[in-house]
RODO-2510 file (C-alpha; in nm, 4 decimals, decimal comma):
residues 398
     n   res          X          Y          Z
     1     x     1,4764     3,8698    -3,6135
     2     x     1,4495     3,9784    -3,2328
     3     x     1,1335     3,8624    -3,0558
     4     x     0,8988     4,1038    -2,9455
     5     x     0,9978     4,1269    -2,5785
     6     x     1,3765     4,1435    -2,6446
     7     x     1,3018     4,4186    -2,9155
     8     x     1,0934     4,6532    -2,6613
     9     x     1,3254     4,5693    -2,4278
    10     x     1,6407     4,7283    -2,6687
    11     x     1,4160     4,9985    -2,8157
    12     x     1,4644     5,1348    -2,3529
    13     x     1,7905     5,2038    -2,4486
    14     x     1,7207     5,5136    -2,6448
    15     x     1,7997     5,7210    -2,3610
    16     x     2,0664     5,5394    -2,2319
    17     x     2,4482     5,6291    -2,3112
    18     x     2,6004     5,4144    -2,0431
    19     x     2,6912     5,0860    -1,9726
    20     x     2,4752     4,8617    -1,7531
    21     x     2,5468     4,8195    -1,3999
    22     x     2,4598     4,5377    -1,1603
    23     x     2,2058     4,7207    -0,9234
    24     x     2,0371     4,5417    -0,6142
    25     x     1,6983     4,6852    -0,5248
    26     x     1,6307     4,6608    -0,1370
    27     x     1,2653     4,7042    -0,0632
    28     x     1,2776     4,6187     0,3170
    29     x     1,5252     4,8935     0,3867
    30     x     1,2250     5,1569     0,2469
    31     x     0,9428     4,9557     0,4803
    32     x     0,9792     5,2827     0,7664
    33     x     0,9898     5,5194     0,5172
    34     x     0,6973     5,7607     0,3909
    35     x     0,5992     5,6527     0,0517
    36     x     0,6457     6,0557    -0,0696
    37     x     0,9916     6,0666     0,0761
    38     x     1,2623     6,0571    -0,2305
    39     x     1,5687     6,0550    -0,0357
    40     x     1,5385     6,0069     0,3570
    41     x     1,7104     6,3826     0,4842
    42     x     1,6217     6,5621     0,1859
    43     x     1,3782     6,7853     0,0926
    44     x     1,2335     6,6232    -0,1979
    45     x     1,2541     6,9452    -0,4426
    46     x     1,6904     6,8929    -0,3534
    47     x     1,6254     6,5290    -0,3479
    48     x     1,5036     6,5499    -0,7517
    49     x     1,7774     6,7552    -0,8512
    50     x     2,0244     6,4711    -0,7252
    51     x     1,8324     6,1884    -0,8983
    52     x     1,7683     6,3947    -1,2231
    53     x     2,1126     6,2967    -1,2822
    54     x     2,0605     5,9230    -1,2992
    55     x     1,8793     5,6875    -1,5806
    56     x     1,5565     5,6760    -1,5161
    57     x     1,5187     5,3182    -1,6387
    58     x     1,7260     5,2227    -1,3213
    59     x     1,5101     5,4748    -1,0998
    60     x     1,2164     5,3173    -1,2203
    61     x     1,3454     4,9497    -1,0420
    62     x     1,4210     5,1187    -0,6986
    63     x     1,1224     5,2126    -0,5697
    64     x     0,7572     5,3272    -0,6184
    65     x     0,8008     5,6861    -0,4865
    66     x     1,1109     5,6706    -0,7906
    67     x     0,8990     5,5570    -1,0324
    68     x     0,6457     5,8050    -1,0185
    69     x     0,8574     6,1306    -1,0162
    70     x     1,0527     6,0055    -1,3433
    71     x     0,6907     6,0210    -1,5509
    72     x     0,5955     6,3803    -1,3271
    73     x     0,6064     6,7135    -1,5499
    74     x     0,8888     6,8008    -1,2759
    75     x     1,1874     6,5252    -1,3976
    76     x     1,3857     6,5605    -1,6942
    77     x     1,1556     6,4170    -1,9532
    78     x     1,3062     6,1126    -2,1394
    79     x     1,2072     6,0053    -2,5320
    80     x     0,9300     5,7713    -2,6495
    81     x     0,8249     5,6358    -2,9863
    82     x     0,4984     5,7495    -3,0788
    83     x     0,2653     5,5687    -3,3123
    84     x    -0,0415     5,6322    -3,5279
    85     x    -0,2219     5,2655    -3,5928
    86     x    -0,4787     5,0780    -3,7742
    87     x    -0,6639     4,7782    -3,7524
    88     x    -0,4577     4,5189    -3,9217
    89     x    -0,6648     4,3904    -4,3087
    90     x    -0,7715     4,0638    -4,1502
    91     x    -0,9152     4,2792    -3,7824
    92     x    -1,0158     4,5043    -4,0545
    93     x    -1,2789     4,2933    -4,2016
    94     x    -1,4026     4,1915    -3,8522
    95     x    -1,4878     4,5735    -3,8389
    96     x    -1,6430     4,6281    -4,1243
    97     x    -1,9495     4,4118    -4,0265
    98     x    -1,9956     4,6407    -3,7875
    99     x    -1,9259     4,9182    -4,0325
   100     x    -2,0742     5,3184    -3,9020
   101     x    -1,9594     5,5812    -4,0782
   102     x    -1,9450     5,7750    -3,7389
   103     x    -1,6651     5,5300    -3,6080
   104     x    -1,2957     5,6120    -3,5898
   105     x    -1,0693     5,2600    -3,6432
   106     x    -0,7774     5,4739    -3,5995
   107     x    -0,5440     5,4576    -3,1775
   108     x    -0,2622     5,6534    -3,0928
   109     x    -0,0016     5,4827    -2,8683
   110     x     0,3193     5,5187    -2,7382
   111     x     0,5646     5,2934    -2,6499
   112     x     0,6828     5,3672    -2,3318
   113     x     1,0720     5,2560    -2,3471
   114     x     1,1588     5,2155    -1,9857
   115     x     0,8163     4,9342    -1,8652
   116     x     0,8500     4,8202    -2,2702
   117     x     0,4635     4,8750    -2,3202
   118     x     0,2421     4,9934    -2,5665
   119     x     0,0425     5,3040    -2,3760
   120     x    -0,2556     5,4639    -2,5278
   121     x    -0,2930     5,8446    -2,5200
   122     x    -0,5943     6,0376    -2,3506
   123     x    -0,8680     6,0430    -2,6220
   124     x    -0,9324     6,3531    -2,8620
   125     x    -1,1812     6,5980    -2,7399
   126     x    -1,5487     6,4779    -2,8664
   127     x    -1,5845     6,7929    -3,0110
   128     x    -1,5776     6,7829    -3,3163
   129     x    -1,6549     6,4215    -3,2999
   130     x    -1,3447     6,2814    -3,5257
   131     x    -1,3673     6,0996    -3,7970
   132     x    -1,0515     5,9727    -4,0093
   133     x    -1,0456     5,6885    -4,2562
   134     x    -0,7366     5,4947    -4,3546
   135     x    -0,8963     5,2077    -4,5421
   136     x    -1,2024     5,2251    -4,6613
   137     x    -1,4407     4,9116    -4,6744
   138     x    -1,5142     4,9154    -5,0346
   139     x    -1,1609     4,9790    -5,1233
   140     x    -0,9118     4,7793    -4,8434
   141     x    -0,6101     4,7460    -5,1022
   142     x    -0,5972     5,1478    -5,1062
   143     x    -0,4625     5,3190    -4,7757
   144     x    -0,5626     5,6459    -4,7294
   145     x    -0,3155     5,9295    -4,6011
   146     x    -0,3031     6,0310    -4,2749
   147     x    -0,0666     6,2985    -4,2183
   148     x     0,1195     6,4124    -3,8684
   149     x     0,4138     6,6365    -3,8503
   150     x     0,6197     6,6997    -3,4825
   151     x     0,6635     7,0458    -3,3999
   152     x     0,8352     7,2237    -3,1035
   153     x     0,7544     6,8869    -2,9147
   154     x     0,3882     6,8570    -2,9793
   155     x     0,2544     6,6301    -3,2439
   156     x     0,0318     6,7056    -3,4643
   157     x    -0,2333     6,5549    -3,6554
   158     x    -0,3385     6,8087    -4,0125
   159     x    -0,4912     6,6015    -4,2686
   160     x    -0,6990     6,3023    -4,2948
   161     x    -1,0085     6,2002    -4,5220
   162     x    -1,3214     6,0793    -4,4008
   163     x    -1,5705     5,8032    -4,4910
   164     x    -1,7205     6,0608    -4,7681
   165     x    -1,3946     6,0839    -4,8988
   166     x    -1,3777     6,4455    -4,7545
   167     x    -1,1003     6,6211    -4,5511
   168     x    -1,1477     6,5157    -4,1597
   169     x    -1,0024     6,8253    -4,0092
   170     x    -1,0881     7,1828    -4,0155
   171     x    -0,8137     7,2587    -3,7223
   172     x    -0,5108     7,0950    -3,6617
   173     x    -0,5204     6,8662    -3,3603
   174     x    -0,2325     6,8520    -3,1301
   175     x    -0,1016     6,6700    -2,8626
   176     x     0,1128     6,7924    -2,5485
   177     x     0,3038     6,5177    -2,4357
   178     x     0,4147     6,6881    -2,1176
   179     x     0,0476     6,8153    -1,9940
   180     x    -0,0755     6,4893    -2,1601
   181     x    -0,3657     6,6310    -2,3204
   182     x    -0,5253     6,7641    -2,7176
   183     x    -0,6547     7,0695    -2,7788
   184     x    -0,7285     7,2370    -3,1636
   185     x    -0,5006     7,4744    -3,3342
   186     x    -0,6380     7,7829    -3,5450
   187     x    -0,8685     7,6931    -3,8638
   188     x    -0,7655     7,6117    -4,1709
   189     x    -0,8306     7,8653    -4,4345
   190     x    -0,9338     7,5595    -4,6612
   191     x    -0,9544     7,1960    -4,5084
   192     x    -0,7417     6,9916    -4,7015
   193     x    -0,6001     6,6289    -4,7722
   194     x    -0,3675     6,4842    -5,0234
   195     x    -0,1379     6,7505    -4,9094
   196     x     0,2631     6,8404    -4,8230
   197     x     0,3012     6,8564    -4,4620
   198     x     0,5724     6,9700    -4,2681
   199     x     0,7770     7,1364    -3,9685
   200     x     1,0703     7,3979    -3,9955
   201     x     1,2374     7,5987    -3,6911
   202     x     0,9066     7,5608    -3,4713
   203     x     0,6172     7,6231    -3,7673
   204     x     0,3432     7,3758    -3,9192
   205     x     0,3655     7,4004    -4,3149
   206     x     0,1067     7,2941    -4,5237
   207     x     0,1122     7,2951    -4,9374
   208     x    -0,1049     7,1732    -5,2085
   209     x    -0,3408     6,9583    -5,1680
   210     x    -0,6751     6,9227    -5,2373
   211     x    -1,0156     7,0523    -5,0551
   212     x    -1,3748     6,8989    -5,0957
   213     x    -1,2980     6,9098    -5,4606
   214     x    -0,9563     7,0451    -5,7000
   215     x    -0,8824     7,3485    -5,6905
   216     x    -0,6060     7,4869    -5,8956
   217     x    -0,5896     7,7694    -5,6339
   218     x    -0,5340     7,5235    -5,3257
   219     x    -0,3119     7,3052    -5,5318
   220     x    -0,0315     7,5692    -5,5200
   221     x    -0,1057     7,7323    -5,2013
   222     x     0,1179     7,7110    -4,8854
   223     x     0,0305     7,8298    -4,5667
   224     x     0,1972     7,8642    -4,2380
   225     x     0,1412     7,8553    -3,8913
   226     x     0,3553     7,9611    -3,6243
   227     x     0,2674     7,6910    -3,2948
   228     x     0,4661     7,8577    -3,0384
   229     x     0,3022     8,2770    -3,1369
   230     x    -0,0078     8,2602    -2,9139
   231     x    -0,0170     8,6296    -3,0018
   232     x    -0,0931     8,5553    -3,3704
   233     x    -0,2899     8,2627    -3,3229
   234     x    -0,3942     8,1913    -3,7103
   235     x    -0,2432     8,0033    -4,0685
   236     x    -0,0213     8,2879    -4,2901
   237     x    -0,0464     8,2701    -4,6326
   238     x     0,3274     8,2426    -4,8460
   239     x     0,4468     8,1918    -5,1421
   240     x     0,2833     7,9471    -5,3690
   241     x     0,4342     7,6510    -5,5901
   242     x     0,4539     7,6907    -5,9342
   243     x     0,2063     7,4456    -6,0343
   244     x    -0,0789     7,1682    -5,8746
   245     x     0,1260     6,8346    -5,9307
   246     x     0,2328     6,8685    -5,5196
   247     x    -0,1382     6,7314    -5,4707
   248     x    -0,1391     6,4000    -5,6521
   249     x    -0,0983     6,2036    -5,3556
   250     x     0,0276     6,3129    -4,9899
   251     x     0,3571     6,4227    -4,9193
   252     x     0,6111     6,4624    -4,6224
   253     x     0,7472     6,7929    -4,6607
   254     x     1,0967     6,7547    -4,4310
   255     x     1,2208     7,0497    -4,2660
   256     x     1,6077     7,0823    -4,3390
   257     x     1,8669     7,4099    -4,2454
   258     x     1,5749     7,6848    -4,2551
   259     x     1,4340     7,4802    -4,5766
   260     x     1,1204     7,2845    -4,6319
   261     x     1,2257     6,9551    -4,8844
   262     x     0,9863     6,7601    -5,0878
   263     x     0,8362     6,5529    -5,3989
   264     x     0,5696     6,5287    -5,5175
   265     x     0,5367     6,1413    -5,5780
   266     x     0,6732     5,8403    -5,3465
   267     x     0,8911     5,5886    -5,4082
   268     x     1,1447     5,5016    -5,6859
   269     x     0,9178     5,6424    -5,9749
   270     x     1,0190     5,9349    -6,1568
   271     x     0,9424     6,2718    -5,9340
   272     x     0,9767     6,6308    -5,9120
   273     x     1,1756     6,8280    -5,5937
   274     x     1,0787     7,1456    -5,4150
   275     x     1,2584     7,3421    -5,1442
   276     x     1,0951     7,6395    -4,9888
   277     x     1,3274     7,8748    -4,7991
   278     x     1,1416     7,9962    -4,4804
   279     x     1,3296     8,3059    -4,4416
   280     x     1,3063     8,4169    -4,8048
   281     x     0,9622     8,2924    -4,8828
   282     x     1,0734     8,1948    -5,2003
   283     x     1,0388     7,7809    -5,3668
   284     x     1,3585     7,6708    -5,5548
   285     x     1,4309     7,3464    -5,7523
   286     x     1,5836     7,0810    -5,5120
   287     x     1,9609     6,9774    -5,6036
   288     x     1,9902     6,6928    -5,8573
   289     x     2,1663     6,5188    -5,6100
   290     x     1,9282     6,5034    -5,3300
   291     x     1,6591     6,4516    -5,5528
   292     x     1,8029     6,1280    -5,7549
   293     x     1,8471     5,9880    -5,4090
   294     x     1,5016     6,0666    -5,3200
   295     x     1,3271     5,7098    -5,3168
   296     x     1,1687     5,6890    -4,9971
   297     x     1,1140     5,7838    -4,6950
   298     x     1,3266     6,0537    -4,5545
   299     x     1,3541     6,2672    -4,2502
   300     x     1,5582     6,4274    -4,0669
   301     x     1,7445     6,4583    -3,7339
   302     x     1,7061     6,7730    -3,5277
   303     x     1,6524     6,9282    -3,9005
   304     x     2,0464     6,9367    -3,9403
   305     x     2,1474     6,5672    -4,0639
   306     x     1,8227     6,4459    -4,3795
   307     x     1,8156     6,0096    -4,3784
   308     x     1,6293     5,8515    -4,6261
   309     x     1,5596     5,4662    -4,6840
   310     x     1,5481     5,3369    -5,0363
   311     x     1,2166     5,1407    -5,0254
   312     x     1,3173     4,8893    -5,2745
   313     x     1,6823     4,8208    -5,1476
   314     x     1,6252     4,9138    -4,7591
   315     x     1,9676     5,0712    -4,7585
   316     x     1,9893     5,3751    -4,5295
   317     x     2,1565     5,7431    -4,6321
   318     x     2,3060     6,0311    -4,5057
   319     x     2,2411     6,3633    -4,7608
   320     x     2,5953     6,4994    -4,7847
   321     x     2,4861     6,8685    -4,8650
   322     x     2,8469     6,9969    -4,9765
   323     x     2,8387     6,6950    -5,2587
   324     x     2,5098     6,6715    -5,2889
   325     x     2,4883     6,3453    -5,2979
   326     x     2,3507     6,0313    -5,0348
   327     x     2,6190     5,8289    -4,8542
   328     x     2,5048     5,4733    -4,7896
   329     x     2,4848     5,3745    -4,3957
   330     x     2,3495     5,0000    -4,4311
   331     x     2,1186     4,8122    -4,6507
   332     x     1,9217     4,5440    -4,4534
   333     x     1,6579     4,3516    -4,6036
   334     x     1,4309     4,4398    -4,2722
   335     x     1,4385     4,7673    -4,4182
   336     x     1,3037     4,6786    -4,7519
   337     x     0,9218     4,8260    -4,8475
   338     x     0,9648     5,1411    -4,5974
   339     x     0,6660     5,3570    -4,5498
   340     x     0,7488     5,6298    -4,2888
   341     x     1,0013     5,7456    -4,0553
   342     x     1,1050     5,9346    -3,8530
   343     x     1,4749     6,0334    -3,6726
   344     x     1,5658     6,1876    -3,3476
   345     x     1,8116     6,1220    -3,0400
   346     x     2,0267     5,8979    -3,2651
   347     x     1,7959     5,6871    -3,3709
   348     x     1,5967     5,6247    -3,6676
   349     x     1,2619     5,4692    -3,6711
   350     x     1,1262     5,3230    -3,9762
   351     x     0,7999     5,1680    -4,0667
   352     x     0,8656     4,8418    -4,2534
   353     x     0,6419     4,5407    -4,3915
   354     x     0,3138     4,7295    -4,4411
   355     x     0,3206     4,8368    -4,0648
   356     x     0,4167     4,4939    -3,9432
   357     x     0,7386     4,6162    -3,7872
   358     x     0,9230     4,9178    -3,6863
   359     x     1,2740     4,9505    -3,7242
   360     x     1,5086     5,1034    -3,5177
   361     x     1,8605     5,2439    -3,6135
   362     x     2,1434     5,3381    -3,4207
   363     x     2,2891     5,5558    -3,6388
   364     x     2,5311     5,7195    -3,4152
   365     x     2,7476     5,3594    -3,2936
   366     x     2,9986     5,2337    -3,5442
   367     x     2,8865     4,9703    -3,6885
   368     x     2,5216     5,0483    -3,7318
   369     x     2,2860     4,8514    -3,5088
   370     x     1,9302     4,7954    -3,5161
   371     x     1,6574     4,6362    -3,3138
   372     x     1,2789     4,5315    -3,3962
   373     x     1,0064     4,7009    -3,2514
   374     x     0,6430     4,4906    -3,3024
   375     x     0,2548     4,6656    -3,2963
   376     x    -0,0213     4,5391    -3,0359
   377     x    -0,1666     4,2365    -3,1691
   378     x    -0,4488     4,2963    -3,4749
   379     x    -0,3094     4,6666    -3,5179
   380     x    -0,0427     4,7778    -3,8367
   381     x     0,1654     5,0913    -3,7730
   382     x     0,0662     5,3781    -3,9809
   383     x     0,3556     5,6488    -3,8529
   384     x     0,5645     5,6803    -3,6140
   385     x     0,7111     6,0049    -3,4145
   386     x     1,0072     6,0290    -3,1638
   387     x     0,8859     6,2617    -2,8682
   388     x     0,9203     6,3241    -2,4978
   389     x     0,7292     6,0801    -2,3078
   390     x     0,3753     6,1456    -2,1696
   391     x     0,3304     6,2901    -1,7951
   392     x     0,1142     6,0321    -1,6082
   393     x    -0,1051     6,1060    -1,2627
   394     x    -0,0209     5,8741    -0,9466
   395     x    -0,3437     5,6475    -1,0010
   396     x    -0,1905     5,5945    -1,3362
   397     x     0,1378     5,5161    -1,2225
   398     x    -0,0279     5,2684    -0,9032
***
């Protein structure tokens, strides 16, 4: 397995087509140039169109003035892995001598792929104060769900439980990436947790689930909200499932050719399949196919081309839809006991070994190739999310 420096150091690659070059920085020939200058001649709004067109992990060794305008809101913004994390069981117990109900164990980090560092994001706004539990102190061997779904570029945190075992969010909370900051989306009708969650064609989808207490009415609700309709600024209710068994534990609704696909349990244990057609508002049975294959986690890339990893077997498939059936990529033992994933610029990024590891997949090279990614010391990985990479401020960048 790939130490942790040689890992980050592959997982910078996930922008990068081409083939490295030998490049010699010079930082005496900049000494009589101003440090705002981009290219000595230029106007520096022509001077960013020419460098736009170069990797920014080689702008980023040239010079300081370089480094800053490939994280500015003005350069072509480049991917990063995003992570949810926890305090690992052992840190965990650490914390729960200092146990307050008020506290929130949960961080939020990205892993910025051209320095090869783990960099926090801005803090939530205080209000509400937030307050999400993943393992509670009376019950470590039982994780609790906390679910996040990327949308239109934003991610987007929908349902947690807190310390009273109650749902932690009564608006979704989302992050801008670009303008580096949270705000709150509309309210829910009813807060929820142990719910579906997922993203088609710009919309948030939520299903099932259950409020303070079951509900038979909230268990086959589904309601939609539209991110990107400032105009209508509020959760639509649509069609509802059949029946409640979408809210025995949470689920990752994926969003798939106009479609939202899910199960109701995880894993290799016998399951049901749903599919709800956006533009119909209508739920159908999912194909036998898809759903035998079904037995982890699965997402999908650009909501085109559905992956899933087979927990128990850690082999890696491609839904054919025409067959209906899964065509195996790779089966690597580092992929056995996935949790989460998530897929996007050719890659694949799974959580592996209780959130000890993430795996990376090229899926697009021939033969498949993967790399290691490690958490911060005393942290596990609860989910990961493939987004652009956060905007950062000059005293940031210094």
């Amino acid at each position: 397995m790939p130490n942790r420096n040689s890992s980050l150091h592959s997982f910078a690659a996930m922008e990068s087509n081409s083939k490295h070059t030998n490049h010699k920085t010079s930082e005496e020939s900049s000494d009589n140039i101003p440090s705002n200058t981009l290219l000595p001649g230029l106007p520096n709004h022509l001077a960013e169109l020419c460098l736009s067109s170069v990797h920014p992990s080689l702008l980023s060794k040239v010079s300081h003035s370089w480094r800053r305008l490939i994280y500015s809101p003005s350069f072509p913004p480049f991917f990063s892995l995003y992570a949810l994390l926890s305090p690992s069981p052992s840190h965990q117990t650490v914390i729960n001598h200092m146990y307050d109900s008020n506290t929130n164990s949960i961080k939020f980090l990205s892993l910025d792929p051209i320095s090869s560092t783990w960099q926090p994001l801005p803090s939530p706004p205080p209000d509400p104060p937030l307050h999400i539990l993943h393992r509670h102190p009376s019950f470590l061997s039982r994780k609790l769900p906390i679910q996040m779904v990327t949308v239109s570029g934003h991610l987007v945190l929908i349902a947690a439980t807190t310390h009273q075992f109650m749902p932690s969010l009564s608006r979704p909370l989302v992050f801008n990436p670009i303008h580096n900051n949270w705000f709150y989306g509309p309210p829910f009708s009813i807060p929820r947790r142990w719910c579906a969650t997922g993203s088609v064609a710009g919309s948030v989808y939520v299903a099932s689930g259950v409020g303070s207490n079951y509900s038979g009415d909230v268990a086959r609700s589904t309601e939609r909200w539209g991110l990107k309709n400032s105009l209508d600024w509020k959760w639509e209710k649509k069609a509802g499932l059949k029946d409640g068994r979408f809210s025995r534990e949470s689920v990752e609704a994926v969003g798939y050719k106009g479609k939202l696909c899910m199960v109701n349990v995880k894993g290799n244990a016998v399951k049901e399949g749903a599919i709800y057609d956006v533009e119909s508002d209508l739920w159908e049975d999912m194909p036998e196919g898809m759903l035998a294959g079904w037995n982890g986690p699965v997402a999908t890339m650009d909501e085109m081309i559905m992956y899933v990893v087979d927990e128990a077997k850690g082999a890696l498939s491609k839904y054919d839809a025409k067959k209906d059936c899964w065509e195996k990529l790779i089966e690597l033992v580092q992929l056995k006991g996935a949790e989460q994933m998530d897929a996007g610029r050719g890659r694949v990024c799974v959580v592996c070994a209780k959130g000890e590891r993430v795996v990376v997949v090229d899926v697009v090279v021939r033969p498949v190739r993967l790399w290691v990614v490690e958490p911060p010391p005393d942290l596990q990985v609860v989910a990961v999310h493939i987004l652009q990479r956060m905007s950062q401020t000059v005293s940031e960048l210094s």
